[in-house]
N, C-alpha and C positions, 0 to 999 in steps of 0.2 A: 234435863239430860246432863249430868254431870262427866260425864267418859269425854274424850275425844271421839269427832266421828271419825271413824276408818274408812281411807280413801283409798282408788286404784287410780293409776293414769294409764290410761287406754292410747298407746301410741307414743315413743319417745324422741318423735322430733323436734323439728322447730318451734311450733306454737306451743308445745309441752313445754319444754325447758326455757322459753323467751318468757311465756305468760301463767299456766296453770301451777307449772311444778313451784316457784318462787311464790305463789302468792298463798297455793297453802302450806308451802314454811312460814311463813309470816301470821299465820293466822292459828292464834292460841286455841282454838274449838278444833282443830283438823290434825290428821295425822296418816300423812300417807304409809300406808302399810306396803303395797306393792306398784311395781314397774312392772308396765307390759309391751314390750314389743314382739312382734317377728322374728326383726331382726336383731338374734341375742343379744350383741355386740353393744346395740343401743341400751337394753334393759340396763344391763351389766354397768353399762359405764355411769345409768345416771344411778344407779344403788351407790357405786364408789362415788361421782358428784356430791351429795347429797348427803350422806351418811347416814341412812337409813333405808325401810323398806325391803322386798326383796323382790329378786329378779324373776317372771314368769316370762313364757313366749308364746302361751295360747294361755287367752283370757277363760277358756271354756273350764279349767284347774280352778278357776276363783269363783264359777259364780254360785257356788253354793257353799262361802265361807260364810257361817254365821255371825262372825263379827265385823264381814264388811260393811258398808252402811250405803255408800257412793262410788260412785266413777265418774271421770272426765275424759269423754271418748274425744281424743284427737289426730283420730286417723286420717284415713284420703274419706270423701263424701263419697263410695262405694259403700262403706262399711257403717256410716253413721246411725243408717236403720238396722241395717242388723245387729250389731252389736250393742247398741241402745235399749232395743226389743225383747233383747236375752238377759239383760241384766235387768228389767224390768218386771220382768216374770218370773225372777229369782230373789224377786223382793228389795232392789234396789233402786236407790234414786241416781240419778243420770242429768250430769251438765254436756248436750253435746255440741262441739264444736260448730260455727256457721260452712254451709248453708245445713238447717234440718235436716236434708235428704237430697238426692243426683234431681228426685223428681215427685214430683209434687205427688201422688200415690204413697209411695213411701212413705211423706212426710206428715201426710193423713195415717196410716197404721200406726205412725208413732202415738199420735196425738190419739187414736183411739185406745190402743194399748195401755197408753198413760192414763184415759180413764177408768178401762177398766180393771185394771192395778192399782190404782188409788196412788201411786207413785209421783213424787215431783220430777218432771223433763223441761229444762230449762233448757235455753237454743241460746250459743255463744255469739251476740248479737251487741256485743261490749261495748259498743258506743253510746245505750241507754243508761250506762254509769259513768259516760265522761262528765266532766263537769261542765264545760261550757254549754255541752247538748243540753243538759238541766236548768241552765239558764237559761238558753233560748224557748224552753218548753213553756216557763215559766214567764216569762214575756209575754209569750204566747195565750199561755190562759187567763194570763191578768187584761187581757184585750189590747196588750200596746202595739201591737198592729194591725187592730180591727177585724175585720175577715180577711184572714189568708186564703185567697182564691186561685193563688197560682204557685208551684216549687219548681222552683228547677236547678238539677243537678249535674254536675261535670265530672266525670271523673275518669280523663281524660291522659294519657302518655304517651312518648313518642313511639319506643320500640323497647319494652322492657316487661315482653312475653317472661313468664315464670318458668322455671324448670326446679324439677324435686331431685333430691339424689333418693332413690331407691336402690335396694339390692339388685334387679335386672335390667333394668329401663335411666340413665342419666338422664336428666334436665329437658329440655324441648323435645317435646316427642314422647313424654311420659305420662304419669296419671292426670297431672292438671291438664294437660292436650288431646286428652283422649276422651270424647264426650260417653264412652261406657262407663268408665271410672269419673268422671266426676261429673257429667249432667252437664257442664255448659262450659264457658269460658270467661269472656272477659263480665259478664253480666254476672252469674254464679257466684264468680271470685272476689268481683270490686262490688257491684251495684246490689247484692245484696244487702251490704253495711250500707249503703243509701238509702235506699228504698225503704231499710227496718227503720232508720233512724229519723228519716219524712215520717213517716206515719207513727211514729212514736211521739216527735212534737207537735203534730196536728192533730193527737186526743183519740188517735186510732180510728181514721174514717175508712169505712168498707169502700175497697176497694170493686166499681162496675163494669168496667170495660179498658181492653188494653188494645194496643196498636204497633207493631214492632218491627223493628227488622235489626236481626243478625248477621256479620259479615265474616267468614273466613279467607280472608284476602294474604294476609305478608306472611304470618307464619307457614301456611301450607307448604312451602318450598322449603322445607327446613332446612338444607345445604344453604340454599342460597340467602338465607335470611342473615340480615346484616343488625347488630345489635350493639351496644355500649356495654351491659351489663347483664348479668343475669346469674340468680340463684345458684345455680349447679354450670360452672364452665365446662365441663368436657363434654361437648354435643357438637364436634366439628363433624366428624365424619358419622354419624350416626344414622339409623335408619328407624325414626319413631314413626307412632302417630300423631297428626297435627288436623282434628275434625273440631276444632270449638271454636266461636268468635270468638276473635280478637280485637274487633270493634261492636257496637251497639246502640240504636238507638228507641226513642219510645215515649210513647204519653200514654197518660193512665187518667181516666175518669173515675172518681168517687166519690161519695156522698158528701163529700168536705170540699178542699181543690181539686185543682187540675196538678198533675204531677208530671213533668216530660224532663227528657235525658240524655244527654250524649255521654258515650262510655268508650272506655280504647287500652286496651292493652296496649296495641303496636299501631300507628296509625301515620301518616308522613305530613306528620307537623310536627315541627319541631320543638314544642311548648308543652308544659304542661299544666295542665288545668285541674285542680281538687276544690270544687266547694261547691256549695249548697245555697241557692239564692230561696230566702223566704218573704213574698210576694203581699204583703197584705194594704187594705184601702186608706191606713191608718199611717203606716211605719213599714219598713224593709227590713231585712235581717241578710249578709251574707257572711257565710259561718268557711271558714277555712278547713276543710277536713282536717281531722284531728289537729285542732286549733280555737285561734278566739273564734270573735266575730266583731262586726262594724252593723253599727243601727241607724238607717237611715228615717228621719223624720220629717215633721215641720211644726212649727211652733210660731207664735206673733208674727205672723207672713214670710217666717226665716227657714230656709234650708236646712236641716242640721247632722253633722254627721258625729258620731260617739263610737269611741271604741273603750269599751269596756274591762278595766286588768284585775284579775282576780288569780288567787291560787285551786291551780287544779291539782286533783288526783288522782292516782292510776286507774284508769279506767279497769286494768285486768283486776287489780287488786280488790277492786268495788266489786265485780262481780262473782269474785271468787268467795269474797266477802259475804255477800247475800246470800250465795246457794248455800254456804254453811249451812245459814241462818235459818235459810227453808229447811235444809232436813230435819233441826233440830226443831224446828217449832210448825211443822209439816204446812205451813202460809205458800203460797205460790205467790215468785216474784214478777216483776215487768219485763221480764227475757222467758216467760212460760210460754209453751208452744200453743196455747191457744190464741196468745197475741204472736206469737210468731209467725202463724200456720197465715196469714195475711202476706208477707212478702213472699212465702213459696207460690203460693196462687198467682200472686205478679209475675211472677219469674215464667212460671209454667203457661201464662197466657200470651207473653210476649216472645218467647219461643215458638209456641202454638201459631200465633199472626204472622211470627218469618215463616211461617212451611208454608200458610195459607194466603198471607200476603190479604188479608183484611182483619179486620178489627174483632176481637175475639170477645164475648160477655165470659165476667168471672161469678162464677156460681156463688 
């Protein structure tokens, strides 16, 4: 494939313009042709940003441009299956943003759609190109920490609920709060890059049974919810929805480890907690989310603890880097929905166990 592939960006927010749009500038095989938002005002500004491309505001105008190739949906998780689904059936390949889908249905029609289109769907689960995660995998299959029989994750904060600005709805109270638009909360949002990223360096073990409980505690009072920081400030006097956990917690049985979880958007502790302990009979691993990690051992009857310094890099760039790569030489990478379609199951079972309050089998 000698051309550039033509690319769309589906959505010109945050994760647009922080991750996807920079990294295929950077990447000599790509060439975004068009911006798409909604909200014109977004399109518009990243065509001027950027200097190139051109500005659409319904994706439904492109999906039958013959010289498009790809898209990067980075809408709200409402839109991820459908608009994923449409450009797949218009013979397009598709990177979409985490999580797959609001809910696990969904995120199965992708994955069958993606079969039976023959199209590459890769799910923005970007921590399988960080580097230190490659590391750690890599430790891992070399056996330097024997059987990892147990992970546990934290990903844990005091009160630093998310809010979006959209065109109707400001910050708390909006699409990430509102469990129609985006399926869940603090779990959806944070614990999915966990959970993909556990079972990405333990060799991808099937996931058997989960156990869960979800909590909508601090935010529901959105007047009175008392915060430091947040995304979108103007959500004093507002009158949103607030239905998603903001706390979570959970174990997960699979054919490999044991996986359990404490998770917090907003939660009254006043610490915050990001890492990933990896449990094995040989050596420990605890990996600093988006960060190193420290290798616990033992060696000649000695204790040993290593931290290990290496140069990382961009996780988004890596993966913006690969999907290229897929479309041109049509290889499905380690962000393909068929390995991804494993943590919406987690997600959707442990949701499942907070409604029923016991332990759910994952199919």
């Amino acid at each position: 494939m000698s051309k550039k592939i033509k690319v769309a960006i589906i959505g010109c927010g945050a994760i647009a313009n922080s991750a996807h749009i920079p990294a295929y500038m950077k990447n000599e095989k790509a060439e975004i042709k068009y911006f798409c938002d909604i909200i014109p005002e977004r399109a518009d500004a990243a065509v001027e940003k950027y200097g190139c491309g051109k500005a659409v505001y319904d994706y439904h105008e492109i999906l039958d441009d013959p010289e498009l190739d790809s898209v990067s949906v980075c809408t709200h998780n409402d839109l991820h299956s459908v608009i994923a689904i449409d450009f797949m059936r218009a013979g397009k390949d598709v990177l979409s943003e985490k999580p797959a889908a609001r809910v696990l249905s969904e995120a199965l029609e992708m994955q069958k759609v993606a079969h039976e289109t023959g199209r590459i769907l890769s799910i923005g689960v970007c921590n399988r190109f960080g580097t230190a995660v490659n590391h750690i995998k890599d430790l891992i299959d070399a056996g330097e920490l024997g059987e990892v029989y147990h992970v546990y994750a934290s990903f844990r904060a005091n009160r630093s609920i998310p809010g979006i600005q959209t065109k109707s709805i400001p910050g708390i109270g909006g699409d990430f709060t509102r469990k129609s638009a985006s399926g869940g909360g603090t779990l959806i949002d944070w614990g999915v890059h966990y959970l993909d990223l556990i079972l990405y360096c333990c060799g991808e073990p099937k996931p058997l049974t989960a156990s869960g409980e979800a909590f909508c505690k601090l935010g529901k009072n959105i007047k009175d919810y008392v915060y430091t920081g947040m995304w979108a400030e103007n959500t004093a006097d507002m009158d949103g929805v607030y239905d998603v956990d903001d706390s979570v917690t959970g174990i997960i049985r699979t054919d490999g480890p044991t996986i359990s979880f404490n998770g917090a958007w907003a939660e009254n502790i006043g610490e915050s907690e990001t890492y990933i302990d990896f449990i094995g009979d040989k050596a420990g691993i605890r990996h600093q989310y988006c960060g190193g990690f420290v290798l616990y051992s033992v060696k000649n009857g000695m204790l040993l603890r290593s931290e290990p310094k290496f140069r990382s890099k961009d996780f988004y760039e890596e993966e913006i880097n690969s999907f290229v790569d897929c479309v041109i030489t049509r290889e499905h990478n380690r962000a393909d929905i068929d390995l991804a379609i494993a943590t919406s199951k987690i997600m959707q079972a442990i949701y499942d166990s907070s409604e029923l309050h016991r332990e759910v089998v994952i199919d």
